[in-house]
Each structure stands twice: as C-alpha cells, then as structure tokens.
N, CA, C and O atoms as a GROMACS GRO file, in nm:
protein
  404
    1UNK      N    1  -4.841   4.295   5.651
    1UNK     CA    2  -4.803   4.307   5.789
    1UNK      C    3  -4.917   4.273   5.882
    1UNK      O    4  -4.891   4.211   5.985
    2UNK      N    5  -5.073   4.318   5.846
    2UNK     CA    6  -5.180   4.305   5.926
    2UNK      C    7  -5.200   4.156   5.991
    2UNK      O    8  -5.235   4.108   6.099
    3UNK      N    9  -5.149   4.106   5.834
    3UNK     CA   10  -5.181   3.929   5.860
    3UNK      C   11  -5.099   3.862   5.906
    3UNK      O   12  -5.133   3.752   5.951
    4UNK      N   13  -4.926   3.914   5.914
    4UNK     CA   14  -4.829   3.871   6.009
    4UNK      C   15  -4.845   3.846   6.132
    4UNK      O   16  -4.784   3.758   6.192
    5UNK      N   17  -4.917   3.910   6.175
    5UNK     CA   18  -4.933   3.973   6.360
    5UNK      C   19  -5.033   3.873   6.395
    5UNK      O   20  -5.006   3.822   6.503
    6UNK      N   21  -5.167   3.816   6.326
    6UNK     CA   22  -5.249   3.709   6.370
    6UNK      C   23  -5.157   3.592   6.385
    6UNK      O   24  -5.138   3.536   6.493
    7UNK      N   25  -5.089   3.551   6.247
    7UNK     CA   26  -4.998   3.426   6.241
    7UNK      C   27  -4.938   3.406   6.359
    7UNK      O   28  -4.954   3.299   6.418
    8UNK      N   29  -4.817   3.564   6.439
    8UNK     CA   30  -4.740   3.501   6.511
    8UNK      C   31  -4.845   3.476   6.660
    8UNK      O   32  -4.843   3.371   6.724
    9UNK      N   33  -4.914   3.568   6.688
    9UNK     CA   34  -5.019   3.524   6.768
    9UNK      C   35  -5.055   3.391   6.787
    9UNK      O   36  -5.036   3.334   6.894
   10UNK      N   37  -5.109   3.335   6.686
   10UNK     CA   38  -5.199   3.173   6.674
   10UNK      C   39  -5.029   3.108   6.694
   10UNK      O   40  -5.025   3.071   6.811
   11UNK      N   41  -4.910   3.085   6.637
   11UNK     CA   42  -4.794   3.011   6.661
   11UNK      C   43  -4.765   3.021   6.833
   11UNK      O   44  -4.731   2.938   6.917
   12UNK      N   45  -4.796   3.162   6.834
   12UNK     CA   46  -4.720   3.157   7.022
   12UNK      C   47  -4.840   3.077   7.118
   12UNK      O   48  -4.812   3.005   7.214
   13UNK      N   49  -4.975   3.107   7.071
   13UNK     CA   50  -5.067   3.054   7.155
   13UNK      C   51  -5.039   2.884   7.169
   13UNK      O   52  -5.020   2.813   7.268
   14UNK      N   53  -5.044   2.854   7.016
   14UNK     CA   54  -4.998   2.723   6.999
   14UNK      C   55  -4.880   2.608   7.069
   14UNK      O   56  -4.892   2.496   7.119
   15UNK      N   57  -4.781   2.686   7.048
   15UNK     CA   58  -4.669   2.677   7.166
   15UNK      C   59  -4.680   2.674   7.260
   15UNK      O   60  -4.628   2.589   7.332
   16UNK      N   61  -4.764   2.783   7.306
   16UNK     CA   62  -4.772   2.822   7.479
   16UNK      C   63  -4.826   2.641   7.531
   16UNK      O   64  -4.778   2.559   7.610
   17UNK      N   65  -4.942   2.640   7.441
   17UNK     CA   66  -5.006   2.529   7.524
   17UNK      C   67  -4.957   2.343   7.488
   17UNK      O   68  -5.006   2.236   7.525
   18UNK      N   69  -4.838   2.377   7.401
   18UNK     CA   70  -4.803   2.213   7.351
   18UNK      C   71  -4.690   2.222   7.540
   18UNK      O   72  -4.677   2.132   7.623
   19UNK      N   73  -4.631   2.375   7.540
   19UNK     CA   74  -4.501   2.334   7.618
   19UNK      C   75  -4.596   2.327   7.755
   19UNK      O   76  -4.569   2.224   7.817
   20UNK      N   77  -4.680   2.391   7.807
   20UNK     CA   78  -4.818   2.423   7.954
   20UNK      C   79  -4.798   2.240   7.977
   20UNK      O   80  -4.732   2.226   8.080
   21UNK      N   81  -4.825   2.127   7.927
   21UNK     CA   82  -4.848   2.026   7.912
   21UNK      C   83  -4.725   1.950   7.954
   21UNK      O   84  -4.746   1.868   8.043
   22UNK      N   85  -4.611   1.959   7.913
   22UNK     CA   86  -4.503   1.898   7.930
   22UNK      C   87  -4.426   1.945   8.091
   22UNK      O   88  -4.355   1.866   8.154
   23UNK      N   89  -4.445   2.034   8.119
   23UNK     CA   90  -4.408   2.090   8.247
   23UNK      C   91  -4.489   1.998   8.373
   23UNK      O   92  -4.603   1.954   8.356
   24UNK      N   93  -4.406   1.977   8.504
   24UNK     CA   94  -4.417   1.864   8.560
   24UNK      C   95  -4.492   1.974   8.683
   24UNK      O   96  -4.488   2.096   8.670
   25UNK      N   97  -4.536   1.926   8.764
   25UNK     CA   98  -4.644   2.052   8.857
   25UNK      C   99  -4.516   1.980   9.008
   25UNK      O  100  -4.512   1.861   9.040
   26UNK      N  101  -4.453   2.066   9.056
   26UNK     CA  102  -4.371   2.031   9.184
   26UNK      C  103  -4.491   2.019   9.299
   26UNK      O  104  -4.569   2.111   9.324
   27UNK      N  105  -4.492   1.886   9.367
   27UNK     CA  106  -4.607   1.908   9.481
   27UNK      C  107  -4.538   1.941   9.610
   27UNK      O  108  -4.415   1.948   9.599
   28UNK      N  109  -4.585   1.962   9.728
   28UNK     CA  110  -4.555   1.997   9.794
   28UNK      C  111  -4.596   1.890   9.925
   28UNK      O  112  -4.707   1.837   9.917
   29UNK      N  113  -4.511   1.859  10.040
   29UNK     CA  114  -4.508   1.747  10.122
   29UNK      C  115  -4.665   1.800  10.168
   29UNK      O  116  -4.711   1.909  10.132
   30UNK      N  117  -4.722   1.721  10.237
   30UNK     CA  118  -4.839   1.693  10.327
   30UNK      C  119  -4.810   1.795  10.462
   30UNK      O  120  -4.700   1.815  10.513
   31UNK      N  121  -4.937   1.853  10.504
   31UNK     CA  122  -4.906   1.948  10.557
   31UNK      C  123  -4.882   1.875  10.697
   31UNK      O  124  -4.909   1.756  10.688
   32UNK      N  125  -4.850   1.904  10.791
   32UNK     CA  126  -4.824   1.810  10.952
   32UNK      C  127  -4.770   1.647  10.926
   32UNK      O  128  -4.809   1.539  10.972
   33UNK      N  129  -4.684   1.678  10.847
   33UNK     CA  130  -4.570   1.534  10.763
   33UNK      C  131  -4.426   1.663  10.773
   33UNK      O  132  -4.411   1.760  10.699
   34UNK      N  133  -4.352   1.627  10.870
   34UNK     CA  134  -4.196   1.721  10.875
   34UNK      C  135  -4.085   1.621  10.866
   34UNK      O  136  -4.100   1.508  10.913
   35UNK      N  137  -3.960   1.665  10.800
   35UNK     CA  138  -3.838   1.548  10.874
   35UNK      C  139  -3.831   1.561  11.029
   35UNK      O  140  -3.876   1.660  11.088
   36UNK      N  141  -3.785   1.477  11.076
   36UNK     CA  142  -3.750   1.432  11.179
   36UNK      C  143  -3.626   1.519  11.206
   36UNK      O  144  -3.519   1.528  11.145
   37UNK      N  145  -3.677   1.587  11.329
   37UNK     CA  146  -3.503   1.674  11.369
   37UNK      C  147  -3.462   1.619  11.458
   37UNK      O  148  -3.519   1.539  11.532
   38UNK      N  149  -3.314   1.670  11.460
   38UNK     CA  150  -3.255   1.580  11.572
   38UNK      C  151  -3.227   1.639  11.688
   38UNK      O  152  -3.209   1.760  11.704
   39UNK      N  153  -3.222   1.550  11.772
   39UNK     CA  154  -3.252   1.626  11.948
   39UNK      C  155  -3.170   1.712  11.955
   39UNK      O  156  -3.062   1.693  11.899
   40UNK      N  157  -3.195   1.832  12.023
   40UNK     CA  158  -3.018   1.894  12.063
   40UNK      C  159  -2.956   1.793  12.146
   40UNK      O  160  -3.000   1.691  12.198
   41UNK      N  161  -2.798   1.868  12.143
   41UNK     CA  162  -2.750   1.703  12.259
   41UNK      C  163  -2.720   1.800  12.371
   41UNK      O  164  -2.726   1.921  12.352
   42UNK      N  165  -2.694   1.758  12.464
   42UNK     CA  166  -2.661   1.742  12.624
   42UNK      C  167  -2.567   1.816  12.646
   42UNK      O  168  -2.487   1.797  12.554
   43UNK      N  169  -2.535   1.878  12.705
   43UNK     CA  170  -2.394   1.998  12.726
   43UNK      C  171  -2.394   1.952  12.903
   43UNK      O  172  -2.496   1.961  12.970
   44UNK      N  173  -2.299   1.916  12.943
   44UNK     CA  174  -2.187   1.959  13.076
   44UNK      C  175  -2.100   2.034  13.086
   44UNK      O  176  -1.986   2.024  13.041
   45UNK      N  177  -2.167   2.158  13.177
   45UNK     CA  178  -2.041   2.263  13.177
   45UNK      C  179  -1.958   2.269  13.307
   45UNK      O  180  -2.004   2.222  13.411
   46UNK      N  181  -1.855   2.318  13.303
   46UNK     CA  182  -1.702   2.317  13.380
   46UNK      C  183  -1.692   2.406  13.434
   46UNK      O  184  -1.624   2.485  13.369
   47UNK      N  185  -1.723   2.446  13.529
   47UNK     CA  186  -1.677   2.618  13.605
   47UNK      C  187  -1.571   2.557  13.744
   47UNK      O  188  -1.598   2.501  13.850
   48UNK      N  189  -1.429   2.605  13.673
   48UNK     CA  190  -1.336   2.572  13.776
   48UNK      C  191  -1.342   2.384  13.767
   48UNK      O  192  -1.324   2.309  13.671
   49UNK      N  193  -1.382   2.351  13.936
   49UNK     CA  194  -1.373   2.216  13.969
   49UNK      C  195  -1.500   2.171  13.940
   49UNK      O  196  -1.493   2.064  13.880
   50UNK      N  197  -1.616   2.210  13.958
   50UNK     CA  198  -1.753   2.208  13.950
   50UNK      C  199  -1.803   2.141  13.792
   50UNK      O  200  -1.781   2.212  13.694
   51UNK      N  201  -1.859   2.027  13.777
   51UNK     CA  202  -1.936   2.005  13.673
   51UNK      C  203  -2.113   2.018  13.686
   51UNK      O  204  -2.180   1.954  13.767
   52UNK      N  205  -2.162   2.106  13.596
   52UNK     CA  206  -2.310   2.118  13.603
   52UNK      C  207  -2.381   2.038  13.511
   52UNK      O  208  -2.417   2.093  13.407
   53UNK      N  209  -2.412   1.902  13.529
   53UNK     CA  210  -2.511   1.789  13.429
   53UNK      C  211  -2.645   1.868  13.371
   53UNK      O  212  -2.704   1.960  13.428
   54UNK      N  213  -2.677   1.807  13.237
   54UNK     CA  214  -2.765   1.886  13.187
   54UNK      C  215  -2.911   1.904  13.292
   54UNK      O  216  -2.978   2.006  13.278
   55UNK      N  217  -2.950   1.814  13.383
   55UNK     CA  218  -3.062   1.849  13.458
   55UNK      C  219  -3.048   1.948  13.551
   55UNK      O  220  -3.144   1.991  13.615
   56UNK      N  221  -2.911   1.996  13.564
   56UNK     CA  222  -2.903   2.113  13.640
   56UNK      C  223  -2.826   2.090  13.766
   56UNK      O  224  -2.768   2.173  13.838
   57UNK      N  225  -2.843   1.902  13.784
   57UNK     CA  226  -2.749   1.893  13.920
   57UNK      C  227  -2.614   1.951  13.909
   57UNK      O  228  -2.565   2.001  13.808
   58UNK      N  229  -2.566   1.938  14.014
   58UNK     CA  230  -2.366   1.959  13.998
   58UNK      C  231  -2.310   1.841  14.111
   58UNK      O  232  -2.352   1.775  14.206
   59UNK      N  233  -2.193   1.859  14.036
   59UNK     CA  234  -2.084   1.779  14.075
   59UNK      C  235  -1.943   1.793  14.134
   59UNK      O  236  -1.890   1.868  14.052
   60UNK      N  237  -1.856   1.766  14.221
   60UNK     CA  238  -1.682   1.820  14.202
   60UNK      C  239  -1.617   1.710  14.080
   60UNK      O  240  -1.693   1.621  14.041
   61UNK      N  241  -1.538   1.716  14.046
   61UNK     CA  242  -1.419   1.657  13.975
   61UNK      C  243  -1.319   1.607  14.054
   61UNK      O  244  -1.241   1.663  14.131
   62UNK      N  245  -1.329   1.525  14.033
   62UNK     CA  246  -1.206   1.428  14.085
   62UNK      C  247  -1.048   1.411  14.051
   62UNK      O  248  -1.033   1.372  13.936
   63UNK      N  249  -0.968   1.422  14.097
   63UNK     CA  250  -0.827   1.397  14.027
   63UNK      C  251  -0.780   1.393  13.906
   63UNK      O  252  -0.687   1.452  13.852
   64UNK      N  253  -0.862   1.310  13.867
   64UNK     CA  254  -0.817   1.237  13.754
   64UNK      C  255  -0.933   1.333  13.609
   64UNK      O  256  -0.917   1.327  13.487
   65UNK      N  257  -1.022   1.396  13.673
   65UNK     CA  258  -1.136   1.451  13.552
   65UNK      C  259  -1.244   1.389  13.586
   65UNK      O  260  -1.346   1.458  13.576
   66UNK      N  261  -1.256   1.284  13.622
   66UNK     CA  262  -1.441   1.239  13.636
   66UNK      C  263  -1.483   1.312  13.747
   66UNK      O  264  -1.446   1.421  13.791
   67UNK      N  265  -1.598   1.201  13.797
   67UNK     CA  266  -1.678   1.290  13.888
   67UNK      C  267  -1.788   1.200  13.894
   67UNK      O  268  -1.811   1.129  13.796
   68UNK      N  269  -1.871   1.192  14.014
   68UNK     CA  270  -1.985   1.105  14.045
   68UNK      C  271  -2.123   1.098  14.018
   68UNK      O  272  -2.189   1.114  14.120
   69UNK      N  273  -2.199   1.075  13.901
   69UNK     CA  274  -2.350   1.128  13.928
   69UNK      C  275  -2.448   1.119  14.063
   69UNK      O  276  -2.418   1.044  14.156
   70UNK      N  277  -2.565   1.199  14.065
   70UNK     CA  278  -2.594   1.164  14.170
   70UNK      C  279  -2.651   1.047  14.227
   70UNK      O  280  -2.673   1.028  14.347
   71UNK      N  281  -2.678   0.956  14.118
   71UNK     CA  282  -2.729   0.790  14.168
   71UNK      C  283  -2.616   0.742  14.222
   71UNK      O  284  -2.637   0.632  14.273
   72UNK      N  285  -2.472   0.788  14.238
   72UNK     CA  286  -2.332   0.729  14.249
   72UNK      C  287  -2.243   0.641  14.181
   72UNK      O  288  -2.143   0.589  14.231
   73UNK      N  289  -2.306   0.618  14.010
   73UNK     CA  290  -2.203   0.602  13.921
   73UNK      C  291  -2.118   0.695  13.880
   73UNK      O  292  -2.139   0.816  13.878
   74UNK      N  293  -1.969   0.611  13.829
   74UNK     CA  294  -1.877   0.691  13.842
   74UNK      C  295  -1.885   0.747  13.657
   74UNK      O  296  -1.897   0.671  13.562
   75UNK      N  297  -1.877   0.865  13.652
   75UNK     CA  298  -1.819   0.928  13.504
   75UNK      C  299  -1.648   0.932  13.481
   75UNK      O  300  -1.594   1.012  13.558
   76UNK      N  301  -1.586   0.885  13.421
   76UNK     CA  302  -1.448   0.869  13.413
   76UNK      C  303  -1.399   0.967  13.270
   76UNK      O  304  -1.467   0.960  13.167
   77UNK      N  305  -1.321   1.024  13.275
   77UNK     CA  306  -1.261   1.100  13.191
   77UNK      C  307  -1.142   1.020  13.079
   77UNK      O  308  -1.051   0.970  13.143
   78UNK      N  309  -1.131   1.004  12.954
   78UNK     CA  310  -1.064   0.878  12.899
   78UNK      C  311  -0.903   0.986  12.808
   78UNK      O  312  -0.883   1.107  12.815
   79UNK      N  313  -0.822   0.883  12.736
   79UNK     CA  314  -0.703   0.932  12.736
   79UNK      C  315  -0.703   1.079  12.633
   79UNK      O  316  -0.645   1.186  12.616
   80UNK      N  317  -0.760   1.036  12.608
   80UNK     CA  318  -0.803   1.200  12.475
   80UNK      C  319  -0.904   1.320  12.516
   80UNK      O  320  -0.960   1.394  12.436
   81UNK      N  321  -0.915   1.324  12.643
   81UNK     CA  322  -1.006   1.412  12.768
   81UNK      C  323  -1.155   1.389  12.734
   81UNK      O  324  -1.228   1.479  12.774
   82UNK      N  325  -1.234   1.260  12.650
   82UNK     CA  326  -1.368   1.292  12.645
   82UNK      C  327  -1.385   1.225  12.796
   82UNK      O  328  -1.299   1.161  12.856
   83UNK      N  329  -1.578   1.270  12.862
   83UNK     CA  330  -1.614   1.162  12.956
   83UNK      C  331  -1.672   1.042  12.918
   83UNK      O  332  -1.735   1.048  12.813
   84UNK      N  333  -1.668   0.938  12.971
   84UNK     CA  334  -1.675   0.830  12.939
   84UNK      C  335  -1.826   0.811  13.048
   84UNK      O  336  -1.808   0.822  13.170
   85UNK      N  337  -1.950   0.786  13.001
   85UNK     CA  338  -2.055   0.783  13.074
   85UNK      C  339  -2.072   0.648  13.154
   85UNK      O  340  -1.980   0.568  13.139
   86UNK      N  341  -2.165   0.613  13.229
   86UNK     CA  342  -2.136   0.482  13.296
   86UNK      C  343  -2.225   0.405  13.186
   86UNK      O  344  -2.227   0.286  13.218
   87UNK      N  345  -2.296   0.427  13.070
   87UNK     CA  346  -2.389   0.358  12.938
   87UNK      C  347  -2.253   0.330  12.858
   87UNK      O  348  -2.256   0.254  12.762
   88UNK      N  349  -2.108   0.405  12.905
   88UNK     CA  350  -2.092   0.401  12.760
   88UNK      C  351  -2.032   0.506  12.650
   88UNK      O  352  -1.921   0.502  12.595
   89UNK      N  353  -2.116   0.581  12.638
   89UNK     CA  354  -2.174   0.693  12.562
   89UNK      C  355  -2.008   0.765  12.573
   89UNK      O  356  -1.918   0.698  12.623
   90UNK      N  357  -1.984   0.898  12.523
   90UNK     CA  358  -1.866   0.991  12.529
   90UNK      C  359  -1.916   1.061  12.499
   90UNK      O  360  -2.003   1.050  12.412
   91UNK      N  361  -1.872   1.210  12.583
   91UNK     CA  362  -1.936   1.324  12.588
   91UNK      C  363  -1.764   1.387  12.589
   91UNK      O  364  -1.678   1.392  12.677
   92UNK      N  365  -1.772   1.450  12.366
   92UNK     CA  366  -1.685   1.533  12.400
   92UNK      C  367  -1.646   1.677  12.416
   92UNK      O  368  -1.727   1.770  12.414
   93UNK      N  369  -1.509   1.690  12.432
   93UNK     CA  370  -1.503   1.844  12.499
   93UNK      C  371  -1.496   1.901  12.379
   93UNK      O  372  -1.456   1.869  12.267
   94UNK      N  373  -1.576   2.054  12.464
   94UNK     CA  374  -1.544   2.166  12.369
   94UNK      C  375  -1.496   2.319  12.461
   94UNK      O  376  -1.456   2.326  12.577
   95UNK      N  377  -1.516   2.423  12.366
   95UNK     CA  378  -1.508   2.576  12.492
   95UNK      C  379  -1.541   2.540  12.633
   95UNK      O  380  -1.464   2.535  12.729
   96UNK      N  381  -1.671   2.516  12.629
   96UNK     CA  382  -1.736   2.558  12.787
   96UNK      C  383  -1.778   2.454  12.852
   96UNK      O  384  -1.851   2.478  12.948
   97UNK      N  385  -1.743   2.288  12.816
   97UNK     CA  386  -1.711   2.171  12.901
   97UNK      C  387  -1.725   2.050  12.821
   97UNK      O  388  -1.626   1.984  12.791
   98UNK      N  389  -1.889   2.002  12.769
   98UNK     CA  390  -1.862   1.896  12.713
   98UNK      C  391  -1.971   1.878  12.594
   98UNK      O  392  -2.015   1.986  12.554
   99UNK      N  393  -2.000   1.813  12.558
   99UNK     CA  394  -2.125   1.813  12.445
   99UNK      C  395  -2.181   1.644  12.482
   99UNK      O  396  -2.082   1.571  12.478
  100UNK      N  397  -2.268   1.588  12.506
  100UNK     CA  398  -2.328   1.442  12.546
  100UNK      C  399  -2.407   1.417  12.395
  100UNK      O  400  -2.456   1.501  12.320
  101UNK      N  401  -2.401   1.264  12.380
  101UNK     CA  402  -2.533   1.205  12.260
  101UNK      C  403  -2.649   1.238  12.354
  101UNK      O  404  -2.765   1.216  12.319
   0.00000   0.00000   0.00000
C-alpha cells in the first residue's frame, strides 16, 4: 500500500502537467480598445398639440401631424403615422411621441 500512494502521486503529477500544456490561455482585449456603442437615438415628444425636438426647441402640429422646424423646414407625418424628416430619415412612433436615427 506504502508504494501505491507514491505511484498514484508521480501518475497525477504526470498528467497534471501533459494536460497544463494543452489548455489554450483566453487573452483578454487591450485595455482602452472597446466596441463601438451605438448612439442613443433622438426622441420627439408629444404633449397634446406641442412637439418638443430633441434640442429642446418646440413646435405646434399642424393638421395633418407635421410641424415646422425652427430653420422652417417642413416635418411631414407619412401614411403609417411615422415623421418623415426634411433628410429623409423616419422617426417612428412610440408611447410618448417618436424615436429619430
């Protein structure tokens, strides 16, 4: 039995260090290297007639759903209620008015 107990000793040590070797070391990214997040987007909110643009200006609503920025392009509201920006762009609705790219 005395001489059992060295054997399994020297086998596990043995082992330990064939498998230590085969194991791959996970590195870790570079420190001030991040993904790229993505911007929050743009919210226009709706109180009543009133639209508030994300810089804080406001606006009325017009008849139809648009409404004027303050350079005096027109924002138009399209058949499925998103706004239709004067770029382009669609800003659609949600709860509390709109969500912008």
């Amino acid at each position: 039995m005395k001489t059992l107990i060295p054997a399994i000793a020297l086998t596990a040590v043995t082992l330990a260090g064939c498998t230590s070797s085969r194991l791959t070391r996970i590195e870790e990214a570079p420190r001030g290297l991040e993904a790229p997040r993505a911007s929050p987007a743009k919210r226009i909110t709706v109180v009543g007639n009133e639209v508030t643009l994300p810089d804080g200006s406001r606006s009325t609503r017009n008849a139809a759903g648009g409404f004027a920025l303050p350079n005096g392009q027109q924002v138009t509201r399209d058949a499925r209620g998103a706004l239709v920006l004067p770029n382009g762009n669609r800003c659609l609705p949600d709860a509390g008015g709109y969500t912008c790219p």
